[in-house]
C-alpha positions as CSV (number, residue, x, y, z in Angstrom):
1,X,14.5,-2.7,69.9
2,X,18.4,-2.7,71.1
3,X,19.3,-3.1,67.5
4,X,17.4,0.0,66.5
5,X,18.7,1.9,68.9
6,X,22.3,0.2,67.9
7,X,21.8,2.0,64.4
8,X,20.3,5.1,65.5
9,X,22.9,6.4,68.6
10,X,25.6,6.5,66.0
11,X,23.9,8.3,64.0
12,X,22.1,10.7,66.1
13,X,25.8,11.5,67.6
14,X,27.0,12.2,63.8
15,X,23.9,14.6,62.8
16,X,24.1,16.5,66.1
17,X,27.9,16.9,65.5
18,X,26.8,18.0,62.4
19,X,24.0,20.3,63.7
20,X,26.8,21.8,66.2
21,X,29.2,22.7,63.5
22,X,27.2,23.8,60.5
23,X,28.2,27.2,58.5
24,X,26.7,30.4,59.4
25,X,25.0,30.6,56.2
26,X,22.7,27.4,57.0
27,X,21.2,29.3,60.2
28,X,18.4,31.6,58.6
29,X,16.8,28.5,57.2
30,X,18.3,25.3,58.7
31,X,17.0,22.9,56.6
32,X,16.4,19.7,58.3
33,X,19.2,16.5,57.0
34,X,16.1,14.5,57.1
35,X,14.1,16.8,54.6
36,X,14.6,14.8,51.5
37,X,13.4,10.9,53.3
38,X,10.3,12.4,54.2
39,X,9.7,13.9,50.7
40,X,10.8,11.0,49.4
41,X,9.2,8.2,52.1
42,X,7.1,5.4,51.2
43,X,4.2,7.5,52.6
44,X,4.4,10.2,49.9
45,X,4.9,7.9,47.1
46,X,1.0,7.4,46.0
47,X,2.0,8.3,42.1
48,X,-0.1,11.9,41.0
49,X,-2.6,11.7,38.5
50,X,-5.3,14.4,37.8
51,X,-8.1,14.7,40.0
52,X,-11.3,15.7,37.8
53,X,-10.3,15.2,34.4
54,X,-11.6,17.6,31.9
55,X,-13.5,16.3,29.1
56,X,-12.4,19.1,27.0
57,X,-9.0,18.6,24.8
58,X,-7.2,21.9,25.4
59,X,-4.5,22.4,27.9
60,X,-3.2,24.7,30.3
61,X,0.6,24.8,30.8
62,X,3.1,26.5,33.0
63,X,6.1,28.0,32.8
64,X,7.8,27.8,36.6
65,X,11.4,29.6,36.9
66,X,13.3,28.2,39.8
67,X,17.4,28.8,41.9
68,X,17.5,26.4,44.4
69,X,13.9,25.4,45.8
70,X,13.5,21.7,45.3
71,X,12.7,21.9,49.1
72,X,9.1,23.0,47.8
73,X,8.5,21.4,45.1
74,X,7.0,18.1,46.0
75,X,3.8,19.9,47.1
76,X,3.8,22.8,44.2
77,X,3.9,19.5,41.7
78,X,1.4,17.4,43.5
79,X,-0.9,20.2,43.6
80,X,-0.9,21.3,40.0
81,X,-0.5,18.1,38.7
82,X,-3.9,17.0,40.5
83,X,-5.8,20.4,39.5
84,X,-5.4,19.3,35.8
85,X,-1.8,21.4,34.8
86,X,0.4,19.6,32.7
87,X,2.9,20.2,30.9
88,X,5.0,21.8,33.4
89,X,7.9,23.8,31.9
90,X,10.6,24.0,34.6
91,X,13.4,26.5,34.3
92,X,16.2,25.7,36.4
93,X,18.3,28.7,37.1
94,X,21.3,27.2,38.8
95,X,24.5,28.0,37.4
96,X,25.2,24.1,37.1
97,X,22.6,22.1,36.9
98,X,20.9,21.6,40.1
99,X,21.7,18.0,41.2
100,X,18.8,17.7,44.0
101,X,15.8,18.8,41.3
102,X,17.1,16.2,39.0
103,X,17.6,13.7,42.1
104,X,13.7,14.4,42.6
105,X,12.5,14.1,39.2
106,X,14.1,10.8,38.6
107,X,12.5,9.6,42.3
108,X,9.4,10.7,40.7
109,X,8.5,8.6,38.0
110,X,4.8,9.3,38.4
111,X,5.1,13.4,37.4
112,X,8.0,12.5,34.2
113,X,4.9,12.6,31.5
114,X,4.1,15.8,33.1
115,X,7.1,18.0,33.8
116,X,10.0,19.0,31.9
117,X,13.2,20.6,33.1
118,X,15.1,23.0,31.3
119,X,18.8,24.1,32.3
120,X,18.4,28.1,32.0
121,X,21.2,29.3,33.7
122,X,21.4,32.8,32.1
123,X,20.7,36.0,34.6
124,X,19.0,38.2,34.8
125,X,16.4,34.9,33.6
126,X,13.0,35.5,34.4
127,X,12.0,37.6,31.1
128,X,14.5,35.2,28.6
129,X,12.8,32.4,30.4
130,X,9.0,33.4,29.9
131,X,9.6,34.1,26.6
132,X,11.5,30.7,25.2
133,X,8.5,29.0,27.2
134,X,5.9,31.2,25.4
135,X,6.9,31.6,22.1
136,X,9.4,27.8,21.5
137,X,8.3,25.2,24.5
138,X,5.1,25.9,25.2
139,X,3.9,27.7,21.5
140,X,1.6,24.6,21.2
141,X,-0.3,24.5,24.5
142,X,-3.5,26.1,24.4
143,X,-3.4,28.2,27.7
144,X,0.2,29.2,29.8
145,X,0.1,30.2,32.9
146,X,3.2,32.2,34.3
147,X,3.3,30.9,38.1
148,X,6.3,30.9,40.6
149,X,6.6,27.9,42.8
150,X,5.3,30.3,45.9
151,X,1.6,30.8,44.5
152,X,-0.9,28.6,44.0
153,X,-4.1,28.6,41.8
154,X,-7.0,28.0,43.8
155,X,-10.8,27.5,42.1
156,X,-13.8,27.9,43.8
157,X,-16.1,26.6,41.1
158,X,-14.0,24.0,39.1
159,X,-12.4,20.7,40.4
160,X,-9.8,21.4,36.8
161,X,-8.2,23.9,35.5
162,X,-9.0,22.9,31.8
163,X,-12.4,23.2,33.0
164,X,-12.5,26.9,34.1
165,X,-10.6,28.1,31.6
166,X,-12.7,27.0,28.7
167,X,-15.7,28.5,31.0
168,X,-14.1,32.1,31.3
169,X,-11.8,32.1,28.2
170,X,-13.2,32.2,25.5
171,X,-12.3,32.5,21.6
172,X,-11.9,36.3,22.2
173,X,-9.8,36.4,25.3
174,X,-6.5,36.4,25.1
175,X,-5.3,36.7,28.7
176,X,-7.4,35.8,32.3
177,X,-6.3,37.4,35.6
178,X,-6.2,35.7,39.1
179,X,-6.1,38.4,41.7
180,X,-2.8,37.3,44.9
181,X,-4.3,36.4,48.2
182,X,-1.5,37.2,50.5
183,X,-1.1,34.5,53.0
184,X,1.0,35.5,56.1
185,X,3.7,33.3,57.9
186,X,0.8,31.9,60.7
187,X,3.4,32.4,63.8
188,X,5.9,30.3,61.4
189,X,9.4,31.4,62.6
190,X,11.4,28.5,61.2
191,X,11.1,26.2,58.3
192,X,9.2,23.1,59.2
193,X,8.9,20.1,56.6
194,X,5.6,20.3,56.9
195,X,3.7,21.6,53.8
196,X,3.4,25.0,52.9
197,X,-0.4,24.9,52.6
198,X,-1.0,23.4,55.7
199,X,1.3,25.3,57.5
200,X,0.3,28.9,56.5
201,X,-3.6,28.9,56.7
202,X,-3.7,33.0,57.4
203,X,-4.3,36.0,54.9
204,X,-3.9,39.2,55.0
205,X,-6.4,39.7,52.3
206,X,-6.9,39.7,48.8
207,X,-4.6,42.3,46.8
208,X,-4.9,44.2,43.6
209,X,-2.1,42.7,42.3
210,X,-2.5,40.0,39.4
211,X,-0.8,37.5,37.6
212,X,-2.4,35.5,34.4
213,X,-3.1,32.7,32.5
214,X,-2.8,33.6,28.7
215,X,-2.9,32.0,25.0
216,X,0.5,32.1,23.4
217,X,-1.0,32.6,20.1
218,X,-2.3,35.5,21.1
219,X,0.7,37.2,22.7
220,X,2.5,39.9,20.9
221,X,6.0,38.5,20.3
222,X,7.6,42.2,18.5
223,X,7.1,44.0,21.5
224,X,7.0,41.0,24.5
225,X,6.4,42.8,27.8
226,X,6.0,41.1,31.0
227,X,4.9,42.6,34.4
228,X,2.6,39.8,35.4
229,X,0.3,40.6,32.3
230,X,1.2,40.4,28.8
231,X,1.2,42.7,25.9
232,X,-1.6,40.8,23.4
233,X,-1.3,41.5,20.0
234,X,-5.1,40.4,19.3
235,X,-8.2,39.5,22.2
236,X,-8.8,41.2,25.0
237,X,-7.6,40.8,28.8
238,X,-10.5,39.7,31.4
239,X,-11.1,39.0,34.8
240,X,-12.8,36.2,36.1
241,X,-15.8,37.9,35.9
242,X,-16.0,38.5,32.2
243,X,-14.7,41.7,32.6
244,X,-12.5,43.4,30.0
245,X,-9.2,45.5,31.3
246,X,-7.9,48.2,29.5
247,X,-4.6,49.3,29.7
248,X,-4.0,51.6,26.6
249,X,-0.3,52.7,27.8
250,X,0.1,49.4,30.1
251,X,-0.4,51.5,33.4
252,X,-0.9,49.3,36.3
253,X,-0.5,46.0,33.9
254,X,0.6,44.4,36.8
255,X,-2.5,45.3,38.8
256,X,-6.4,44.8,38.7
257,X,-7.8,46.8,41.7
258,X,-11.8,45.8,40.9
259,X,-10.6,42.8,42.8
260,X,-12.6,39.5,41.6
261,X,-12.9,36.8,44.8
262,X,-15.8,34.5,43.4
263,X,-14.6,32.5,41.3
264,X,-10.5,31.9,41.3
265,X,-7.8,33.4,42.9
266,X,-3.8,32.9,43.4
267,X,-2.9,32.5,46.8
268,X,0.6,34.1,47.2
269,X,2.7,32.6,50.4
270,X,5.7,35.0,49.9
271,X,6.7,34.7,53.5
272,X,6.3,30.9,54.5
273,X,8.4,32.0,57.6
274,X,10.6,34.7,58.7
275,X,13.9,32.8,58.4
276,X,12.4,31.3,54.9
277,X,11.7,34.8,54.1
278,X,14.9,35.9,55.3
279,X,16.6,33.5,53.4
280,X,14.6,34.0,50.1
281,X,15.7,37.7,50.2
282,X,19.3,37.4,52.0
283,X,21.0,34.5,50.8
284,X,19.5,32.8,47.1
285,X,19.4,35.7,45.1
286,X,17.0,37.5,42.9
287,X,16.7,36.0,39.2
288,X,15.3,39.6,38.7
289,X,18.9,40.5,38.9
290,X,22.1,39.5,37.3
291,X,24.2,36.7,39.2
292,X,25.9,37.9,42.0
293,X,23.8,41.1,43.0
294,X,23.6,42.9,46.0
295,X,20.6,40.9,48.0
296,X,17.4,42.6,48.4
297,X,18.3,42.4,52.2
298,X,20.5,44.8,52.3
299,X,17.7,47.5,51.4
300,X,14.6,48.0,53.7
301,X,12.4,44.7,53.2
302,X,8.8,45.2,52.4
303,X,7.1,42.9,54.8
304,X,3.3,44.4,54.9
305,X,1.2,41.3,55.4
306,X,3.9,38.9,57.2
307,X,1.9,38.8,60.4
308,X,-1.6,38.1,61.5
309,X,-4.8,38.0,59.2
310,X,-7.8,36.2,59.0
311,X,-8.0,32.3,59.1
312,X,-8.2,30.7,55.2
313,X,-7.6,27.3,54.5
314,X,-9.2,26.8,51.4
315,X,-6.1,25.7,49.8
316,X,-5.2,23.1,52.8
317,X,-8.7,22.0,51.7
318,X,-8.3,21.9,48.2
319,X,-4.5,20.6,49.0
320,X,-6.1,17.4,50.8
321,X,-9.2,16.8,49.0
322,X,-7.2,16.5,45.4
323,X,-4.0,14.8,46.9
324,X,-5.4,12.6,50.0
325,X,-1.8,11.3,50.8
326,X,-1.0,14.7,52.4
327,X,-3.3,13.7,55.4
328,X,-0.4,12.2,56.9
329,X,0.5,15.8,57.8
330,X,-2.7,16.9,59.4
331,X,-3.9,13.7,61.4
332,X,-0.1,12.1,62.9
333,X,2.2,15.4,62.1
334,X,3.9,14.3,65.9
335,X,4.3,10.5,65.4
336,X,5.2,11.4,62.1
337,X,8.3,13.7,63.2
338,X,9.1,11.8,65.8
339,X,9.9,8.8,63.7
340,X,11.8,11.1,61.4
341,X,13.8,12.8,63.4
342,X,14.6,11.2,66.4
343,X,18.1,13.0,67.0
344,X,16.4,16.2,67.7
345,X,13.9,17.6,70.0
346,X,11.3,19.7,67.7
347,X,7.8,21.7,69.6
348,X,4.6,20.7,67.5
């Protein structure tokens, strides 16, 4: 015992040191020194491997643009990975490449057959991005679905991915759209490193707003257009209810207001917490813009559905069902952060 606490005095003096004299730009989020041992502890190294498998042969890719957000990625990866997604297209828009989300991927030898990073630093990057992953990386893949690394596909009928979309995709679809379930921050004020679906278990409700899973093959690559829906150049757009969407001047492509719940949604944590948020908006930068922009902080934030809502925890469910080393979290989150971070006194 007097050797432990030997080796951890020293170093609890150096970290609050540390903690005392940290920049002014580390205080909206203050990520924790100890954030990368816990994603990287013995605890969370079960290695990933798909949950259900499908017996059906086609595949359902993703193309995920990220700037700085290895922080999350653990749990988006985990997640996906388990629900039958693979391969993951990663588009790293860093303007060098980004040291920590290489430092992660070679930690995680068990995700490598699954995920592929791509250096993209180019900005404004999101549309340049979508498209090389439609129409050069992922041309091949049967099904690609354009996710950010806040939103996560949740099925209410399927245990994989595969599965549900050969169910509601069929030879004439082109395109399927999940409708955003806005989950709020659940009285988060700070980030925690505790995961993101277990920490926000609140919606505001489900919106209008869409984004889709579509075949490449089928998207119309003289006139690409993305808004979270794509311009098809043959098959039609659907909901998960077999619905088809017209858009015949790609009004409201974005949108799909005969809002479909049953079946599959995308649950949308924008907010996380309000220094997260803050943050996000404030201090990354929007890969919207070009490098260097004004933030979106400096204009009046749009912050409907933040606070409050209705308890859902379907994706902690789903979350812990598919990946069951994530317990850890729910059943010894205090032992757990104590034995983490003993320099600093945190509320549970």
């Amino acid at each position: 015992m007097k050797t432990r606490l030997y080796i951890i005095i020293p170093i609890c003096l150096l970290m609050n040191v540390m903690f005392l004299f940290r920049g002014s730009k580390m205080d909206p989020l203050i990520v924790n020194i100890s954030s990368t041992e816990l994603r990287h502890s013995k605890m969370l190294q079960t290695p990933i491997t798909v949950y259900s498998p499908s017996k059906h042969n086609s595949t359902v890719a993703i193309c995920l643009l990220v700037r700085n957000e290895t922080l999350y990625i653990d749990e988006w990866m985990d997640y996906h990975i388990a629900l039958g997604f693979g391969p993951i297209y990663v588009y790293d828009n860093t303007i060098t490449d980004d040291l920590g989300l290489h430092l992660w991927y070679d930690k995680r030898t068990d995700i490598q057959k699954y995920v592929k990073i791509i250096h993209f630093p180019q900005a404004p990057a999101q549309f340049a991005a979508y498209k090389q992953c439609l129409f050069q990386d992922a041309v091949n893949e049967t099904f690609v679905s354009i996710t950010d690394i806040d939103e996560f596909v949740v099925l209410k009928k399927h245990d994989n991915v595969v599965d549900f979309m050969e169910e509601h995709c069929n030879e004439q679809c082109g395109q399927i759209s999940l409708n955003w379930n806005m989950m709020t921050v659940s009285n988060e004020t700070k980030y925690r490193p505790i995961p993101t679906l277990i920490r926000n278990i609140h919606s505001s409700g489900v919106w209008g707003t869409i984004k889709v899973i579509v075949r490449p093959t089928f998207v119309d690559d003289k006139n690409f257009d993305w808004a979270h829906s794509l311009r098809l150049k043959k098959g039609n757009w659907v909901d998960t209810s077999g619905k088809v969407i017209h858009r015949p001047n790609n009004w409201r492509k974005q949108a799909n207001d005969d809002v479909q719940k049953d079946v599959a949604l995308l649950y949308h944590y924008r907010f996380r917490s309000e220094a997260e948020f803050y943050y996000k908006n404030c201090f990354r930068g929007d890969v919207l813009q070009p490098r260097g922009s004004v933030p979106k902080c400096t204009r009046q934030q749009a912050t409907q559905g933040m606070y409050g809502g209705e308890l859902d925890d379907l994706a902690r469910e789903k979350l812990l069902k598919m990946v069951p080393k994530y317990t850890i979290f729910e059943n010894n989150t205090n032992a757990t952060m104590k034995w983490l971070y003993p320099c600093f006194p945190y509320k549970y």
